[in-house]
N, C-alpha and C positions, 0 to 999 in steps of 0.2 A: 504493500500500500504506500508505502515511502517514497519510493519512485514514481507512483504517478501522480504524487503533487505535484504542482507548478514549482515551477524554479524557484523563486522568490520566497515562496513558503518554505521547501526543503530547507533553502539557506538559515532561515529565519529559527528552524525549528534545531538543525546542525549547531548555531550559536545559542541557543540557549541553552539545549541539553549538554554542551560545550563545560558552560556554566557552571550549571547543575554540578555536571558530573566531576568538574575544578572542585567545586566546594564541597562535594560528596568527598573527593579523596583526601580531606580535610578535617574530618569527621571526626577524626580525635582531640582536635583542636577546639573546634565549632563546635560539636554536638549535635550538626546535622547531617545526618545519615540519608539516606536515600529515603525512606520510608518517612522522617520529620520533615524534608524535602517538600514530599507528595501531597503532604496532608497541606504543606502551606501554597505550596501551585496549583495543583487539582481544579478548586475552585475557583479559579479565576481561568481557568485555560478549557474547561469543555463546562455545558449547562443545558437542562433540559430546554426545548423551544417555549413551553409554556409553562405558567405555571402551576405548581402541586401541591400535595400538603407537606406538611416536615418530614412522614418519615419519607415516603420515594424523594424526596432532595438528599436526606441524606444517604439513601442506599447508592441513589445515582454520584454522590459523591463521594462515596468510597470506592464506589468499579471507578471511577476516573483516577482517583488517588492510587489503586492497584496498578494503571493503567501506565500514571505516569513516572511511578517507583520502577517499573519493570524499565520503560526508558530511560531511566537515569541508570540504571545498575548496569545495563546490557547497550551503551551508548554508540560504544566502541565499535559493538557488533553492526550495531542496524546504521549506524551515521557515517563508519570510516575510523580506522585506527588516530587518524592523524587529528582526530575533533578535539584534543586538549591541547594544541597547535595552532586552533585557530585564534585564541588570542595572545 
């Protein structure tokens, strides 16, 4: 699915999880691990189109928090070895 974003986006997404994944391997410093990551980006990076009650927001924001712990952890794999390079 990565690949068939548009350019622009992949980039977009290549530098963040960039990020991410910088201050992930940091983690013993910081205290933010992939999984403390997820739960503070999750919600601001995918959201149901309308809106629900409390609990499906937050079931739907835990599959997105699962979603985007898996791409912070496995960055390297799905973005290009060289994504801690890009800044």
């Amino acid at each position: 699915l990565i690949n068939q974003l548009p350019e622009a986006n992949l980039i977009l997404l290549r530098h963040l999880f960039g990020v991410l994944h910088h201050i992930e391997q940091n983690s013993g410093v910081n205290q933010m691990n992939a999984f403390n990551l997820a739960l503070c980006i999750a919600p601001n990076m995918l959201w149901l189109p309308s809106p629900t009650g409390p609990e499906e927001e937050s079931r739907s924001t835990k599959k997105v928090a699962l979603l985007v712990q898996f791409l912070i952890e496995n960055s390297g794999e799905i973005f290009g070895g060289d994504i801690v390079s890009l800044f």
